[in-house]
C-alpha positions as CSV (number, residue, x, y, z in Angstrom):
1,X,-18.1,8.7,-19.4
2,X,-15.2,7.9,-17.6
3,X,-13.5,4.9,-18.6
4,X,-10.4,2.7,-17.3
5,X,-8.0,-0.4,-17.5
6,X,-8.6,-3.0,-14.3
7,X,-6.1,-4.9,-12.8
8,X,-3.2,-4.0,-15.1
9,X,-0.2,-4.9,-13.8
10,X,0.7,-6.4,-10.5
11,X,3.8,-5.9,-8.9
12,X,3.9,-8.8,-5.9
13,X,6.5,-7.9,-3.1
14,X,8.2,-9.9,-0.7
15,X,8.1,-8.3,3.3
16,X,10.4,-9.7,5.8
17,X,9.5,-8.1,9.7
18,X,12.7,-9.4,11.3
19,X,12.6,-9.9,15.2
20,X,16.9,-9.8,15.4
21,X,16.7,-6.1,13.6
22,X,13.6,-5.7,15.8
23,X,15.2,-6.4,18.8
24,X,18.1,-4.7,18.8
25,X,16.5,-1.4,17.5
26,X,13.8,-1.4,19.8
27,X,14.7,-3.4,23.1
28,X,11.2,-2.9,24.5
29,X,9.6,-5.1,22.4
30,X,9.2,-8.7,23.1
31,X,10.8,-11.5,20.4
32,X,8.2,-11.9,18.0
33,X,8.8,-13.1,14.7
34,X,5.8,-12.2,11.7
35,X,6.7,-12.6,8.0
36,X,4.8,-10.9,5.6
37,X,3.7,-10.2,1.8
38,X,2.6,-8.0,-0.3
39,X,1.0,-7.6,-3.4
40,X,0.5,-3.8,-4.6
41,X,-2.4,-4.0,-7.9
42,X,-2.1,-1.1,-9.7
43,X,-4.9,0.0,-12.2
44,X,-4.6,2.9,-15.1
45,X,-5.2,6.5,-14.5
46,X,-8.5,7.2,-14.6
47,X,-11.0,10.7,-14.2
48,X,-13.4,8.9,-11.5
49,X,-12.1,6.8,-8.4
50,X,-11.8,3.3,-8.5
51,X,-13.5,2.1,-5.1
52,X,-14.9,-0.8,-3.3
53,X,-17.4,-0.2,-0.4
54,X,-16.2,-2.4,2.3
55,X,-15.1,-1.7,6.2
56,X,-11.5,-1.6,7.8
57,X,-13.2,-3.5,10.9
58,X,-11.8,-6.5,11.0
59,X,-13.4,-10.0,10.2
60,X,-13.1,-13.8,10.4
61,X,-12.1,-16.1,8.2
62,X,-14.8,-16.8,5.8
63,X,-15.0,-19.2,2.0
64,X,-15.4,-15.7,0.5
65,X,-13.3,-13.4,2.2
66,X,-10.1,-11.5,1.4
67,X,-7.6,-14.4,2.5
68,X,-9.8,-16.6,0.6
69,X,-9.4,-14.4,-2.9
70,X,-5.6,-13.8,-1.8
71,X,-5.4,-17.2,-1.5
72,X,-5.9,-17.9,-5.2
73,X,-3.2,-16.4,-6.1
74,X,-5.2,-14.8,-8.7
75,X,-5.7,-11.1,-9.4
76,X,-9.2,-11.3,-11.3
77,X,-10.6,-12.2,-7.8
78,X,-9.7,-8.9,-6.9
79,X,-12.2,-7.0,-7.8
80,X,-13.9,-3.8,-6.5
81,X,-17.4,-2.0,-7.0
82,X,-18.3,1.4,-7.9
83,X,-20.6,1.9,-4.9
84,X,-18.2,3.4,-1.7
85,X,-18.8,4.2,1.7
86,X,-15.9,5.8,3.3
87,X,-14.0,3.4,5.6
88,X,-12.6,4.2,8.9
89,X,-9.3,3.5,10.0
90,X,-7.3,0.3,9.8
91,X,-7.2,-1.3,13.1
92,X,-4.1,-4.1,13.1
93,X,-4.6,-7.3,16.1
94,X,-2.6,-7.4,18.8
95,X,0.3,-9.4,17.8
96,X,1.0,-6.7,15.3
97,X,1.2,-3.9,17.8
98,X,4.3,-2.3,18.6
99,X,7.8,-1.2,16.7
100,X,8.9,-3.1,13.8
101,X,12.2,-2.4,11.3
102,X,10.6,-3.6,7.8
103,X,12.7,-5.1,5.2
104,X,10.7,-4.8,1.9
105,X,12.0,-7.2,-0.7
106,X,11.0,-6.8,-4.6
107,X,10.1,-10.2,-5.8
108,X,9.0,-9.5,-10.0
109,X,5.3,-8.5,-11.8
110,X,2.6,-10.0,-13.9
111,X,0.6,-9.2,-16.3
112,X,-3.0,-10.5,-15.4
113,X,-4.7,-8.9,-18.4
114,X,-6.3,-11.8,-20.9
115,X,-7.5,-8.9,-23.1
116,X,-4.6,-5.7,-23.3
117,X,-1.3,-6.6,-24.5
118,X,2.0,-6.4,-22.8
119,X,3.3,-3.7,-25.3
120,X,0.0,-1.8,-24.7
121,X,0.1,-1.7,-21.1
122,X,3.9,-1.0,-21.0
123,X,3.4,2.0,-23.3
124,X,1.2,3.8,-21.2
125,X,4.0,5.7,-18.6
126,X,1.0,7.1,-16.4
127,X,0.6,3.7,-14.8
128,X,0.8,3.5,-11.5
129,X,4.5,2.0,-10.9
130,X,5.5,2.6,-14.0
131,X,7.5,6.1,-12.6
132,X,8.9,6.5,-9.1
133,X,6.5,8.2,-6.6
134,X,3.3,7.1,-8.7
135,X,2.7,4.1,-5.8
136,X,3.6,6.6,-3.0
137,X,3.9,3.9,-0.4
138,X,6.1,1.8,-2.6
139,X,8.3,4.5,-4.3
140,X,10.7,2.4,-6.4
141,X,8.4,-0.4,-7.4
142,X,11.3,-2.4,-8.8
143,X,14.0,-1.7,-5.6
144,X,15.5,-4.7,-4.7
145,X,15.0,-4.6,-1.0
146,X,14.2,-1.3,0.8
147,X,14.0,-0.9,5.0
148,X,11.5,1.5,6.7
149,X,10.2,1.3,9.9
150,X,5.8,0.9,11.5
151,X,4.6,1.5,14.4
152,X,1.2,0.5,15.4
153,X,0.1,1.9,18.5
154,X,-0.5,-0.9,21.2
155,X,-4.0,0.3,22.8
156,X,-5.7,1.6,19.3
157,X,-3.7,-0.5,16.8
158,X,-3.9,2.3,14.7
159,X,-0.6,2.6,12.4
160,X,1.6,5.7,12.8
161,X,1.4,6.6,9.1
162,X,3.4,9.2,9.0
163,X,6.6,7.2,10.2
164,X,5.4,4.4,8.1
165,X,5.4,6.5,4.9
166,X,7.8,9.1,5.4
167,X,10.6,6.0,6.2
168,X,9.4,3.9,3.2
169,X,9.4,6.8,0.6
170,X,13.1,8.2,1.9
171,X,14.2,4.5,1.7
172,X,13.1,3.6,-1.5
173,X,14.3,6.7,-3.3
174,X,17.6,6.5,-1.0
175,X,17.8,9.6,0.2
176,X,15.9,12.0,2.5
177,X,13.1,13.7,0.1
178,X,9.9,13.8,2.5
179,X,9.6,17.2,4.2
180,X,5.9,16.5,5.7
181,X,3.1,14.2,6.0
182,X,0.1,15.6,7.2
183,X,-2.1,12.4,8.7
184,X,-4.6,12.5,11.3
185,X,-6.5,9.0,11.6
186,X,-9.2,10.5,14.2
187,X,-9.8,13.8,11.7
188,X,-10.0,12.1,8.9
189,X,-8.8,8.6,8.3
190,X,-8.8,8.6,4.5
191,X,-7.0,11.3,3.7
192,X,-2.5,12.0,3.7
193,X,-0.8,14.9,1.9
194,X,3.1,14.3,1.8
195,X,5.3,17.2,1.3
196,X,8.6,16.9,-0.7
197,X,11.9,18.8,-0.1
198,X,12.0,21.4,-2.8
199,X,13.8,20.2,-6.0
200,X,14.6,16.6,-4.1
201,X,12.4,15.0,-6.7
202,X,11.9,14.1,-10.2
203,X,8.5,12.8,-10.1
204,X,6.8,15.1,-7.6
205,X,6.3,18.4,-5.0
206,X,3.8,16.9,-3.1
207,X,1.4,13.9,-2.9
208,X,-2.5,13.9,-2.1
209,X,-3.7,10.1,-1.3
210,X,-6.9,9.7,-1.0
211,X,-8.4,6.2,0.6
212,X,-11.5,4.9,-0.7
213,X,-11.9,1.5,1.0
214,X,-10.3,-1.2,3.3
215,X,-10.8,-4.0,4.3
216,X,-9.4,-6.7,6.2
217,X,-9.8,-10.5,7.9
218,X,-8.1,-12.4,10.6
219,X,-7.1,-15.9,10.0
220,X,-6.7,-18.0,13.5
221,X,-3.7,-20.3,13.4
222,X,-6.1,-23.0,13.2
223,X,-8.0,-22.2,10.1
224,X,-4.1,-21.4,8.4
225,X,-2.4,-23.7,6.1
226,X,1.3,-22.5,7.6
227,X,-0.3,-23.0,11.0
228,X,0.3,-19.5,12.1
229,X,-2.0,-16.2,12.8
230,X,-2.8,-14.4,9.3
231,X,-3.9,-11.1,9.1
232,X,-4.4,-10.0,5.6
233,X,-5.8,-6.4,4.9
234,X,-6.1,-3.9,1.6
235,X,-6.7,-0.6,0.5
236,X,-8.1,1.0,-2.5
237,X,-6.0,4.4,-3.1
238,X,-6.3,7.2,-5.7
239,X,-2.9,9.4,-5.5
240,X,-3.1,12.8,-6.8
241,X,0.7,13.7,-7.6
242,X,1.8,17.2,-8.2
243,X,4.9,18.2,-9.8
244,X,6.7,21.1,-12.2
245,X,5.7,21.1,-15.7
246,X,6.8,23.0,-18.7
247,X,4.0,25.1,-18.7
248,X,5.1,28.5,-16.6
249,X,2.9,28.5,-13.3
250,X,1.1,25.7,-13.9
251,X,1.5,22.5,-11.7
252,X,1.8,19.3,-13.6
253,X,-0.9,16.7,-11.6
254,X,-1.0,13.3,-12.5
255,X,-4.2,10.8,-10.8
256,X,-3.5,7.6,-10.8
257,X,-5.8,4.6,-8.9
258,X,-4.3,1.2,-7.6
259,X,-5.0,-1.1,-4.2
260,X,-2.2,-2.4,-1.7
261,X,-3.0,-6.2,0.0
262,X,-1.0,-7.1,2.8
263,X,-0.6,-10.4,4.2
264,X,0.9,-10.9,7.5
265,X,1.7,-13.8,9.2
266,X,2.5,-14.3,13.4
């Protein structure tokens, strides 16, 4: 019976979209200024995935819904069921749409486990965040601030992932490491394999993510306590990471299961 750790460790980042970057990188696109957060909840390895069955459509605000539980501030809220239907792709509202330069910004961690202790859960290397690459969209979990850019097509809304990942893993590792990402959100939404410059990386020669559920709700600036459009989202990822090992011809392949939430803010 496969057994694992919930809610381990959260490592909460800070997101900044800036509109003056924006602007003068990408002169097409109107001022707009959108501040967001993150919160990346990673879990511990595990043999089976960790999934919720939800759908990337996107919802209103509701007592129960994601904003709601993000709201909280509090990472027991964020639980996830074994049952999963496989989402489709994330669709982002209009005011997201378009070219953004992204300034990530590390902000600390918690420990939201009442029942595992610190030195336990610190012991335990195969934690997602723990090594660099084992949270491929957040590379360098504890970088101080890291830029990369998105770009969310303006008549889908569908984010170009492979710009999205490709910029964030180069630019939290500081240097160009991604050869590839193979991404196709109409083939097969829940699937990206990243491919690594040979001998560019410690930690890893290529990257299988594998998505098991999304979900997402939009907050109207009405129903907002800062007054401004929310749009909060998540994903529930396992991330199979190969890499050399010191077994002769034999891969070294590490699974590891965690969930990204995203708040953004108009």
């Amino acid at each position: 019976m496969a057994t694992f750790l919930l809610l381990l460790i959260v490592c909460l980042l800070y997101c900044c979209i800036s509109a003056t970057v924006a602007l003068s990188t990408h002169p097409e696109i109107s001022r707009r200024d959108a501040m967001t957060s993150a919160a990346a909840t990673t879990a511990a390895t595990t043999a089976a995935a960790w999934t919720i069955a939800s759908s990337p459509t996107i919802a209103s605000a509701s007592a129960t819904g994601l904003a709601s539980k993000l709201s909280q501030r509090d990472p027991a809220q964020l639980k996830n069921s074994v049952f999963n239907i496989p989402p489709g792709a994330q669709v982002y509202p209009e005011f997201m749409r378009g070219q953004w330069d992204v300034a990530m910004k590390y902000r600390g961690f918690l420990f939201p486990s009442t029942t595992i202790s610190k030195e336990k859960i610190v012991s335990n290397v195969g934690i997602p965040g723990f090594q660099k690459l084992s949270i491929a969209q957040v590379g360098d979990v504890g970088r101080e601030v890291t830029k990369y850019r998105m770009n969310i097509d303006k008549s889908t809304g569908l984010d170009d992932r492979i710009t999205s990942l490709s910029t964030s893993i180069d630019g939290h590792l500081g240097y160009a490491a991604v050869k590839e990402v193979l991404y196709n959100a109409r083939e097969n939404p829940n699937r990206i394999s990243i491919d690594f410059v040979p001998n560019q990386t410690r930690n890893a020669n290529r990257i299988e993510l594998f998505c098991n559920a999304r979900e997402s709700e939009l907050v109207p600036a009405s129903s907002s306590a800062s007054g401004k459009t929310v749009f909060v989202c998540s994903e529930y990822i396992r991330q199979v990471t190969f890499g050399l090992s010191q077994e002769f011809g034999v891969a070294r392949q590490v699974v590891g299961n965690y969930a990204h939430f995203w708040t953004w803010r108009g």
